[in-house]
C-alpha positions in Angstrom: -23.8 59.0 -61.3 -21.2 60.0 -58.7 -23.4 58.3 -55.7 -23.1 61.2 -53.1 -25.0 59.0 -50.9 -23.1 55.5 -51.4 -26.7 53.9 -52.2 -24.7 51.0 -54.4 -22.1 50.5 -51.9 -24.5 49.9 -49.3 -26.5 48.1 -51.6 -23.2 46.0 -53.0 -22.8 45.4 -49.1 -25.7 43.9 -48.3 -25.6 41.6 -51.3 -22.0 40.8 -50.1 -22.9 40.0 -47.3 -26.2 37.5 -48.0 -24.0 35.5 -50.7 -21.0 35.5 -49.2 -22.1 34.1 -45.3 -25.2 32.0 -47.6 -27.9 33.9 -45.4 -31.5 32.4 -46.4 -33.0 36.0 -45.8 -35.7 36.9 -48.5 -35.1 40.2 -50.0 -38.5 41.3 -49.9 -38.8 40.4 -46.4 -35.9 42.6 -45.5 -37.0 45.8 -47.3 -40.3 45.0 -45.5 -38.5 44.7 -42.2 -36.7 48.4 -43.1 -39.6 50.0 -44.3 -41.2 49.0 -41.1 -38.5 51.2 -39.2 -39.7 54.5 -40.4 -43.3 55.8 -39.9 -45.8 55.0 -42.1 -46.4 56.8 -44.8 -43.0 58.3 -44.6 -41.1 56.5 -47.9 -44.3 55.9 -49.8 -44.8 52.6 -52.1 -41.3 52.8 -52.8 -40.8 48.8 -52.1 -40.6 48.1 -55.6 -38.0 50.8 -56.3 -35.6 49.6 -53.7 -35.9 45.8 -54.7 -35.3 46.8 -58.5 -32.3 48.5 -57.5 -30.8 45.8 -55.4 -31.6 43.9 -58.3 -29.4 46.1 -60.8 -26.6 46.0 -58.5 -26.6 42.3 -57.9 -26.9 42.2 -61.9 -23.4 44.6 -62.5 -21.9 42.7 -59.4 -21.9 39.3 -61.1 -21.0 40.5 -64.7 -18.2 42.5 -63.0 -17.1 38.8 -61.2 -16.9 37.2 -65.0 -20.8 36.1 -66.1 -22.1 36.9 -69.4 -24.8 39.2 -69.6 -27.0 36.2 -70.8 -26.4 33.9 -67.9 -27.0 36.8 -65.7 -30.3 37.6 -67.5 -31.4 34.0 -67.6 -31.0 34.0 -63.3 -32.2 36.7 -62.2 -35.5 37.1 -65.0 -37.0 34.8 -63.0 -36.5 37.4 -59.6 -35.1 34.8 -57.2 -36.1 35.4 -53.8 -33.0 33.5 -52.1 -30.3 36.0 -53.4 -27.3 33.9 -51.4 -28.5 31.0 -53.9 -28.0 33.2 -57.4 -24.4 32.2 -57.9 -25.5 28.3 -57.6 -27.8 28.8 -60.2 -25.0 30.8 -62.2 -23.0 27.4 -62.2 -25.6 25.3 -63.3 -26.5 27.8 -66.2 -22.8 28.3 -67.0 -22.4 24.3 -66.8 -26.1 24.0 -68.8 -24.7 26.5 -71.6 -21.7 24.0 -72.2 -23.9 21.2 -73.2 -24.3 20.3 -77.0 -27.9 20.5 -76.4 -27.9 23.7 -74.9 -28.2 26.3 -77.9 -31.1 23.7 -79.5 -32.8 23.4 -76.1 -32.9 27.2 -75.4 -33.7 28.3 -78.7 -36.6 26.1 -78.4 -37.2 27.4 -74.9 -37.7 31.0 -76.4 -40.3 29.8 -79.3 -42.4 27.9 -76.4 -42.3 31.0 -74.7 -43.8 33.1 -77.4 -46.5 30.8 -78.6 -47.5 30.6 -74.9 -47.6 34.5 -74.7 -49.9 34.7 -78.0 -52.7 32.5 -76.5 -55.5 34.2 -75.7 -56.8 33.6 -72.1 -55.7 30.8 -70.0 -53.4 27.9 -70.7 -54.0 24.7 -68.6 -51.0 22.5 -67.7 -52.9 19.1 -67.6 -52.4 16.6 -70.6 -55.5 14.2 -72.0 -53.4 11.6 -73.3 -56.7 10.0 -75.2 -55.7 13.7 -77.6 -52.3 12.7 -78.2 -52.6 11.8 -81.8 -49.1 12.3 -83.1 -46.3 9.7 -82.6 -43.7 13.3 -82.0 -46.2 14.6 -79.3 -46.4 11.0 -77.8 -42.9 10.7 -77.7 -42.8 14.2 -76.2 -45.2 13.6 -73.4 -43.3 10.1 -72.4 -39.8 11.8 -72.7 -41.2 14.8 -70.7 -43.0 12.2 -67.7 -39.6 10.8 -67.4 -37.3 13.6 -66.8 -39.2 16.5 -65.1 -39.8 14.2 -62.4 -35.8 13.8 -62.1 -35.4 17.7 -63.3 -37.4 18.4 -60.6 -36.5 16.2 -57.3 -32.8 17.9 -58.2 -33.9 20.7 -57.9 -35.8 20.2 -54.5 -32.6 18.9 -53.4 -30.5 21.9 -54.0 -28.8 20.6 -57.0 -29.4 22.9 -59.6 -26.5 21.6 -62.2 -28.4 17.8 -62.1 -31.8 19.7 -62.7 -30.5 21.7 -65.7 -28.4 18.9 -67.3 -31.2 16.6 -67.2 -33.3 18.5 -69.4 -30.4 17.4 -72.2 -32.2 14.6 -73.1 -35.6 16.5 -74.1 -33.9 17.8 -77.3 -34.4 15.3 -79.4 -38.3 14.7 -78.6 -38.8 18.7 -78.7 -37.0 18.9 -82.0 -38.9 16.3 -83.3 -42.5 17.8 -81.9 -41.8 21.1 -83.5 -40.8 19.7 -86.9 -44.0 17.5 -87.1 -46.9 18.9 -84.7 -49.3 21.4 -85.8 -49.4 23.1 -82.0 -52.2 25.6 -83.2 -54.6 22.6 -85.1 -58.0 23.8 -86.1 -59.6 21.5 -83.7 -60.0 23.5 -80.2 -59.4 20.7 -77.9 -56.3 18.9 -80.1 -54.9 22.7 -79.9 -55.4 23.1 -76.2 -54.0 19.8 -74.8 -51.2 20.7 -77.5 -50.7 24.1 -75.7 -51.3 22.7 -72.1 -47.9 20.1 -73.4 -46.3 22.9 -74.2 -47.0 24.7 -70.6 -45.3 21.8 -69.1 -42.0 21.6 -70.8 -41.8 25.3 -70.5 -42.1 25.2 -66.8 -39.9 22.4 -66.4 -37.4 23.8 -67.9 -37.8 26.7 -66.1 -37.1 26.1 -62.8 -33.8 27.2 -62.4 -33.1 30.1 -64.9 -34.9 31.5 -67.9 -33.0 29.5 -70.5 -34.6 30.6 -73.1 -32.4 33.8 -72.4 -28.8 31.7 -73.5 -30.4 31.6 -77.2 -28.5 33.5 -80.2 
């Protein structure tokens, strides 16, 4: 607890120092490159321990500088590789949160999730649009071909606020699927492309932070 060896200052230094001068170093390249200066052998598999705690004191540094626990935990759950890019993705969550959308759009982000997790074996991601027999899914599918295209090529272009934002107008089609689709439908193959919908908006919305972390 008193940190007779200044691990989380050095650690706190080194995050400083990526953030603040915007280096595009990967942390797991870097505690590759120190491992590599001791002899092998020497510090064991002890990789994972050293990135967890970098991670842990990037997490207390940015709840120390004003972020919720939440938009923290939405960030860094997804163990970005790019650290000097966590506090761009902070202000698109923060911005995203704002939204009247936002709590409808996470909260539904967190049930995707957990009917994903419950599926037994593999989920595909590709849609047969011949099984779309709903109009809700329909309209799901169309509103979902529209915008993660756009969430997407925002994204790509560095601008995480435009990717998050977009997803706004996907509540009213996800509200509408979840209050008139049967995801888990007796038929196999009406329950799989129903799934494999489902694996799309989830990693779509996705891409920048774990929203589904934002929900009450």
């Amino acid at each position: 607890d008193k940190d007779p060896f200044a691990l989380r200052r050095h650690a706190l230094g080194v995050l400083r120092m990526l953030i603040e001068k915007n280096l595009p170093l990967r942390q797991f390249d870097l505690v590759n490159v120190a491992f590599a200066a001791f002899p092998p052998g020497l510090l064991g598999q002890a990789h994972t321990d050293v990135e967890m705690f970098m991670f842990e004191r990037l997490g207390g540094m940015l709840r120390e500088q004003g972020y919720s626990a939440n938009e923290v935990d939405a960030v860094l759950s997804l163990n970005p590789t790019q650290i000097y890019l966590v506090p761009k993705q902070l202000e698109a969550v923060r911005s995203f949160a704002a939204l009247p959308e936002a709590a409808a759009l996470a909260a539904a982000n967190k049930r995707v999730g957990n009917i994903l997790k419950k599926v037994e074996g593999a989920v595909g991601d590709r849609v047969d649009t011949t099984l779309l027999q709903e109009a809700a899914e329909k309209a799901l599918h169309q509103a979902l071909s529209q915008i993660a295209p756009k969430a997407e090529a925002a994204f790509a272009a560095g601008d995480y606020t435009a990717s998050l934002q977009a997803l706004a107008a996907l509540r009213a089609p996800v509200d509408a699927f979840f209050d008139s689709v049967m995801v888990n439908a007796e038929d196999e193959k009406l329950r799989a492309n129903r799934l494999a919908l489902l694996a799309q908006l989830h990693r779509a919305m996705n891409c920048v932070a774990d929203i589904s972390k934002l929900a009450a």
